[in-house]
C-alpha positions in Angstrom: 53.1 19.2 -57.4 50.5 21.9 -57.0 49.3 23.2 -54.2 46.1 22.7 -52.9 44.0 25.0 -50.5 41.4 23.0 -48.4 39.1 24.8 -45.9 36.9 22.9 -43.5 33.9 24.1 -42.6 31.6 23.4 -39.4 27.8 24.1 -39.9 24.6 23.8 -38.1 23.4 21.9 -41.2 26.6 19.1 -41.4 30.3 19.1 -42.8 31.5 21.1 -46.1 35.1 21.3 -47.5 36.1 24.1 -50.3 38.8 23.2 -52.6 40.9 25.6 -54.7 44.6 25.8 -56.3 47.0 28.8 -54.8 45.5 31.3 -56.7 42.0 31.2 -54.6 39.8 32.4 -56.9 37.7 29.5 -57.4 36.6 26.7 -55.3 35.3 23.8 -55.7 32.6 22.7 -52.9 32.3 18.9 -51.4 30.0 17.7 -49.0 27.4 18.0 -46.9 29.2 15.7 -44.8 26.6 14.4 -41.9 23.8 16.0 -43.2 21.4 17.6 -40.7 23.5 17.5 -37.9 25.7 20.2 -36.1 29.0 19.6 -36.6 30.6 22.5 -34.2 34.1 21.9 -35.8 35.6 20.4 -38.4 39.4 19.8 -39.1 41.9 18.9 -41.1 44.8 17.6 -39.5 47.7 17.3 -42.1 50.9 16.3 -40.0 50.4 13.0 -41.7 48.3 11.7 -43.8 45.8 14.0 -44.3 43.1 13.1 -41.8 39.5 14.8 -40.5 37.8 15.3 -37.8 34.4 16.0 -36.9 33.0 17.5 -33.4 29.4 16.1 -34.2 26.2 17.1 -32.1 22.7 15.5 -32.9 20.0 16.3 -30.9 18.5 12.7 -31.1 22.0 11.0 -30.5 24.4 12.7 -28.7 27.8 14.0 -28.9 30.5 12.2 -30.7 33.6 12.4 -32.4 34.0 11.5 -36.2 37.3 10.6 -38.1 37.8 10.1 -41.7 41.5 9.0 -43.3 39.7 8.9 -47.2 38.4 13.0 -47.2 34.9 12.0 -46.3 34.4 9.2 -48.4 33.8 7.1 -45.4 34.0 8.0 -41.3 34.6 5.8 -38.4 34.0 6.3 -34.4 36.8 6.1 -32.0 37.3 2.4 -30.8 37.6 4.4 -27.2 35.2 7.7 -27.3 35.5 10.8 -26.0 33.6 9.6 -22.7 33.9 10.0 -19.0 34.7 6.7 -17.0 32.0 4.5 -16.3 30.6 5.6 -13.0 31.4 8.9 -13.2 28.8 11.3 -12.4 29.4 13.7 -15.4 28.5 13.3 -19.3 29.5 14.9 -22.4 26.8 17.1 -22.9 28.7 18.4 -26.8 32.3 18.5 -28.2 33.2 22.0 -28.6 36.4 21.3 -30.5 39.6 19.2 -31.8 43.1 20.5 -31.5 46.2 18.5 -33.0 49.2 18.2 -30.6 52.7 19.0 -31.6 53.9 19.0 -35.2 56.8 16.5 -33.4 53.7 14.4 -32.0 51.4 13.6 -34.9 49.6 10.8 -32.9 48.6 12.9 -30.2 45.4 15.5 -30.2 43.1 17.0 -27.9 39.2 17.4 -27.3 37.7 20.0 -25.5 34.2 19.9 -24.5 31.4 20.6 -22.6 31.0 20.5 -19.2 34.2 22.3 -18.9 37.0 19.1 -19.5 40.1 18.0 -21.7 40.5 14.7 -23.1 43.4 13.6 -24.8 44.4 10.4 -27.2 47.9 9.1 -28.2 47.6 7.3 -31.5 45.7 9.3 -33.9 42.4 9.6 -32.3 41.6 6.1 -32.1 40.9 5.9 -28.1 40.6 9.1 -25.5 41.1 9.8 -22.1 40.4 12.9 -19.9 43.2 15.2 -18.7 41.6 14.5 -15.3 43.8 17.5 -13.3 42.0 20.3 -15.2 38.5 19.3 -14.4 39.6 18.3 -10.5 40.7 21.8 -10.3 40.1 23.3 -6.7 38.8 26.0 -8.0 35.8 24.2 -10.1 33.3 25.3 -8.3 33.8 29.1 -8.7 33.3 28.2 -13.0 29.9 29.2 -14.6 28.3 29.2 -17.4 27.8 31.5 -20.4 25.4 31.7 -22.3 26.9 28.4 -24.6 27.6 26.3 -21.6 30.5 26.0 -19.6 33.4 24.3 -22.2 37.3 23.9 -23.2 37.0 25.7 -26.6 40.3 26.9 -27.1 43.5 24.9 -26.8 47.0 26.1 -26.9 49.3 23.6 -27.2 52.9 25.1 -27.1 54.9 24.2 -29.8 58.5 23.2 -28.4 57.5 21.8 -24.9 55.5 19.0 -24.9 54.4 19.6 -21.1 53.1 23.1 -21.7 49.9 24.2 -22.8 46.7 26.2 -22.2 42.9 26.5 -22.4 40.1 28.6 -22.5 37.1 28.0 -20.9 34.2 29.6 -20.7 33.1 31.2 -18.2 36.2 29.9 -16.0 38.8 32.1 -17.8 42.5 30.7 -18.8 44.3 28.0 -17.8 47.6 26.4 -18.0 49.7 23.3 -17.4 53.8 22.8 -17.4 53.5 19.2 -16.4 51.8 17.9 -19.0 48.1 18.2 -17.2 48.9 16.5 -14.2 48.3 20.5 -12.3 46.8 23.6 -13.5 46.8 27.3 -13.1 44.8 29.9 -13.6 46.0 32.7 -15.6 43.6 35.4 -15.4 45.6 38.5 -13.8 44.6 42.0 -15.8 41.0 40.5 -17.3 37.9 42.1 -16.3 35.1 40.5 -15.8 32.4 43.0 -15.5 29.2 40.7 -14.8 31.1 39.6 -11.1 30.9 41.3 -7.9 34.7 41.1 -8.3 36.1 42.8 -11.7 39.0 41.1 -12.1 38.8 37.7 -9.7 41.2 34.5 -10.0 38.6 32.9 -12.0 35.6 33.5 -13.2 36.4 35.3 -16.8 34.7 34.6 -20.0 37.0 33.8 -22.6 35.2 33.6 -25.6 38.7 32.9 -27.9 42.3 32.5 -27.8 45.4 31.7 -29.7 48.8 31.5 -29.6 51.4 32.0 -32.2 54.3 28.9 -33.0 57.0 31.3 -33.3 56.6 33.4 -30.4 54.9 30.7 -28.0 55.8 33.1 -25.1 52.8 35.3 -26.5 49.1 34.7 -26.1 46.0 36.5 -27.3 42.3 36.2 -26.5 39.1 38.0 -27.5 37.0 38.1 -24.0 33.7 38.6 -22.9 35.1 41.9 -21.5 37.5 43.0 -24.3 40.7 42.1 -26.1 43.9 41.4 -24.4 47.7 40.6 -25.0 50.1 38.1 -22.6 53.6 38.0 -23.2 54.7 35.9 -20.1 52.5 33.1 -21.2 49.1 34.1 -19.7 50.6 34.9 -16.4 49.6 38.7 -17.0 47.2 40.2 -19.6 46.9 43.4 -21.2 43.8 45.5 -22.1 44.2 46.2 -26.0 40.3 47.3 -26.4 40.7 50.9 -27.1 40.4 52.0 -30.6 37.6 49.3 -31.0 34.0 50.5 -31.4 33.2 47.8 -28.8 34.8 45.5 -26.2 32.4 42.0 -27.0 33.1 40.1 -29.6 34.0 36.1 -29.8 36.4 35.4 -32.9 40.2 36.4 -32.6 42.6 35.1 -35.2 46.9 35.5 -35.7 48.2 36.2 -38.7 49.9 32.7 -39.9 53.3 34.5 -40.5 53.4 37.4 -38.4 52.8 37.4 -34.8 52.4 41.2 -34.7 48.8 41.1 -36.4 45.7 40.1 -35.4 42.2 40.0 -36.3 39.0 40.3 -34.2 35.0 40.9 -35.0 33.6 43.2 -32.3 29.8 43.4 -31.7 27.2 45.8 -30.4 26.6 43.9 -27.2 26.3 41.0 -25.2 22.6 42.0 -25.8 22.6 42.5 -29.6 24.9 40.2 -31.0 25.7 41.8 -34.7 27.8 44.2 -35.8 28.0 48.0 -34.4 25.8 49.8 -36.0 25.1 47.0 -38.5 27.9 47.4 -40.1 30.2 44.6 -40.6 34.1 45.2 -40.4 36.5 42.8 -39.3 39.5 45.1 -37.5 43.2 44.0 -38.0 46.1 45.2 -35.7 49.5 45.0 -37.0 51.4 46.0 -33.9 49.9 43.4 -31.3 46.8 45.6 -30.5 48.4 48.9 -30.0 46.4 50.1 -32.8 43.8 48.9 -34.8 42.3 49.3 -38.5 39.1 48.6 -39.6 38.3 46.4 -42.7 34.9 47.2 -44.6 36.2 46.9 -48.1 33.8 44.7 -49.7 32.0 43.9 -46.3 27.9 44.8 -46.0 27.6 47.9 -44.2 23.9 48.0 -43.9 21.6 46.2 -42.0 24.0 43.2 -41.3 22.5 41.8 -38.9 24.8 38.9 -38.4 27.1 37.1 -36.1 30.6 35.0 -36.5 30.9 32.9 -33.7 34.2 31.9 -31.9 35.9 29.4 -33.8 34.4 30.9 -37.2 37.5 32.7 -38.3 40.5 31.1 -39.9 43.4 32.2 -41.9 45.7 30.2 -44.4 49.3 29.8 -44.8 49.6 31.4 -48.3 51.2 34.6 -48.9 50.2 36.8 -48.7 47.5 35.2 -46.4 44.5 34.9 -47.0 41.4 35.3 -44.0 38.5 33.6 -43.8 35.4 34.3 -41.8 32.0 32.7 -41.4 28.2 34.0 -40.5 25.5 32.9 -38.6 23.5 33.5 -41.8 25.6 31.4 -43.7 27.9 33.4 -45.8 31.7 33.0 -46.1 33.5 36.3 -46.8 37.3 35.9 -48.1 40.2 37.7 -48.4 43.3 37.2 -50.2 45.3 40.1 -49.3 45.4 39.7 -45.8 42.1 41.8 -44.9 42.1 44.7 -47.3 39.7 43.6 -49.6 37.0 40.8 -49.2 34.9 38.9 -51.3 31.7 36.6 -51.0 33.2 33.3 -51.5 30.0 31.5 -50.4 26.5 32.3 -49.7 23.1 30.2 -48.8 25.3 27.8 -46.0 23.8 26.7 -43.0 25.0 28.8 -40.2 28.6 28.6 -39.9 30.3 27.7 -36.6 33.9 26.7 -37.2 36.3 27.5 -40.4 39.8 25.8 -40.6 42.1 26.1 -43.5 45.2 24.4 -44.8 47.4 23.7 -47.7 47.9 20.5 -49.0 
């Protein structure tokens, strides 16, 4: 049977999904799924039956969390939502993002959201609870902030041990559990954080993404507020990979799907002027964990780009060679199916795009 490609994408504007065979040359668009409304991520979980999942965020009805098990033909709410307890105090102010659990787990998968919290459900997505240790943690009330709200945005689940994993929030820094969620710690040693009295506190960082590789789970990365950094003891200590990049600021950060060695980030100009240096878009690529980096412009504007790709807008796919995916805030979708050399404009005239996920099925 032939293989399909299938990338979700998230847009200020509703739900989309590109199809195409392995040769990726052309696809075939469906949607707008929730027309109108943000939908700040959009995924495809396929350790089953290939299910999605929609982080929606109407201005006139709140935050909620979609699921469809027919590929949009129809969509259903959680019988338990993605909700603080009754009586609590706190409200979810927007889902940021959905994360599936452990390919050995394919009922379980996480939430993270805004204000700054982790929920969790156990059969498929059907009811959700918070991972109430992370947002007890003593040190809460040292989190602020940035500029999108204090959230979970980035989830790490490690892919052997099912009591290990991490998070990103912003503007708290990393975070990790080993029992499950029960406690937390905060992995933050070697990240500057330039905008505190204190450069490089407990807490306090702005991680704007980060991602972990299956095969070496030991290994983190994360694009920061404050640069781009490697741990290889789990997020216990980072290191400063930013030089050779025409900036430090950025928000996406993506591993290669097959080679932990290479990654991908986007830098821009400034936490002032958010669009490429110089306005010129390049997407740089290191294939020796950040030691080094190249930068990408083949096919890529290099005038007046004025654009942005925001954090969760940059995907790859598990072809080979892989091919990379990013997103703009002016709604184009640049692709490329050599692994960043060259690039193409695979869709233009989109709604801003805020998430891109892809998959084979």
């Amino acid at each position: 049977m032939a293989s399909t490609i299938c990338l979700a994408v998230g847009t200020h504007k509703g739900g989309f999904l590109f199809r195409t065979d392995s040769g990726r040359r052309d696809w075939r668009l469906e949607g707008p799924y929730f027309r109108g409304t943000d939908v700040n991520h959009l995924l495809v979980d396929v350790r089953g039956e290939p299910t999605l999942f929609a982080c929606v965020n109407s201005a006139w009805f709140g935050s909620g969390l979609q699921c469809s098990r027919d590929w949009g033909a129809s969509w259903e709410q959680p019988e338990q939502e993605v909700r603080f307890p009754e009586g609590s105090d706190r409200k979810v102010e927007k889902i940021w993002c959905v994360a599936p659990g452990r390919h050995q787990q394919p009922e379980v998968l996480y939430a993270g959201v805004a204000p700054a919290a982790l929920f969790a459900s156990r059969d498929g997505g059907r009811t959700w609870s918070e991972v109430t240790g992370l947002a007890d943690h003593p040190t809460r009330e040292k989190w602020t902030p940035g500029a999108g709200g204090m959230m979970v945005h980035s989830i790490c689940v490690h892919p052997i041990d099912s009591a290990r994993m991490t998070v990103g929030i912003s503007a708290a820094g990393a975070f990790s559990t080993e029992d499950g969620g029960t406690s937390w710690e905060p992995r933050n040693q070697g990240v500057l954080a330039d905008f505190l009295p204190e450069k490089y506190p407990q807490v306090g960082q702005c991680v704007h993404h980060m991602a972990l590789h299956p095969g070496v789970p030991e290994r983190l990365y994360q694009q920061n507020h404050c640069g781009v950094y490697r741990s290889d003891d789990a997020g216990r200590t980072w290191i400063d990979l930013s030089e050779g990049l025409p900036s430090r600021f950025g928000f996406p950060l993506v591993i290669h799907p097959h080679d932990a060695d290479t990654i991908y980030v986007v830098p821009e100009d400034s936490p002032e002027f958010r669009c490429p240096v110089d306005a010129s878009f390049a997407i740089f690529r290191s294939r020796n964990r950040g030691d080094s980096w190249d930068r990408l412009t083949r096919g890529l504007p290099q005038q007046h780009a004025y654009l942005q790709v925001y954090r969760q807008a940059m995907c790859s796919d598990p072809c080979e060679p892989a091919g990379i995916y990013v997103g703009t805030s002016t709604g184009q979708i640049f692709s490329s199916r050599d692994e960043g050399d060259t690039w193409e404009l695979m869709a233009d005239y989109l709604p801003p795009v805020y998430s891109l996920e892809a998959v084979m099925v």
